[in-house]
N, C-alpha and C positions, 0 to 999 in steps of 0.2 A: 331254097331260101336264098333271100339277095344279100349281097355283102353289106354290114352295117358295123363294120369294125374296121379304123382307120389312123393315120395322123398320132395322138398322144395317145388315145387309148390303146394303141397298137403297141406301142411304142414301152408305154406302163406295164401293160402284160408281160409281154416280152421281158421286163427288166425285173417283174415281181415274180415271176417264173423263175429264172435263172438263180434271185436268191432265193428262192424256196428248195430248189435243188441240192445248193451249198448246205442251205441250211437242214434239209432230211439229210448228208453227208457228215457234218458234222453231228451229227442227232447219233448216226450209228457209230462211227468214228469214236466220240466224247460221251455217248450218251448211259452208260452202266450206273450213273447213280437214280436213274430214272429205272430201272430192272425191267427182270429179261420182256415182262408182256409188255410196258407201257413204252418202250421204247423203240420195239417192232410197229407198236400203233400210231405212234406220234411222225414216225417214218413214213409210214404208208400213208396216210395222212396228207404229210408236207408232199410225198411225191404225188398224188391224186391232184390235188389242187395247183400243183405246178404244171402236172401235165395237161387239166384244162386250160388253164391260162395261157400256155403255149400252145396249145392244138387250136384253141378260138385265135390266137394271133397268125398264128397262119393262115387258116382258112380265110380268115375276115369276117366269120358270120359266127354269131354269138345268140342264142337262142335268148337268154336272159333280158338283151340288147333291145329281143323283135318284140318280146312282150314286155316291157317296160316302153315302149316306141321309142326307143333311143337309135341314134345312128350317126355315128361318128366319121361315113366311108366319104370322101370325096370322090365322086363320078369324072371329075374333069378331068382334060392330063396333066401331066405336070408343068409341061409348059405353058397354061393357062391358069397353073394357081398365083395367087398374091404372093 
């Protein structure tokens, strides 16, 4: 698969990741009035979907991306972007 993740999207992942992590942290951290199952769930959860978000931002290729035909990557280098 080609790279189709780049630029803000990249950049968005990355940043919606990171609080998703804080936020399964503070979930287990704060999270007892929400009891013992729903707050195991809510964890795994916030960590699942932060760790996709961060594993497509790295790679660059987002499966979601190729069949929606979305493609965010810039081919060029960087000294030929605007």
């Amino acid at each position: 698969m080609e790279k189709n993740v780049g630029g803000t999207d990249r950049t968005i992942r990355i940043t919606v990741g990171l609080v998703l992590v804080v936020t399964m942290i503070a979930t287990i951290a704060f999270g007892d009035p929400l009891g013992e199952p729903t707050q195991g769930i809510v964890a795994a959860v916030l960590l699942l979907v932060a760790f996709v978000l961060l594993g497509t931002a790295g790679a660059e290729k987002c499966p979601a991306n190729r069949a929606l035909g979305r493609n965010t990557y810039d081919e060029r280098s960087p000294e030929d972007r605007p």
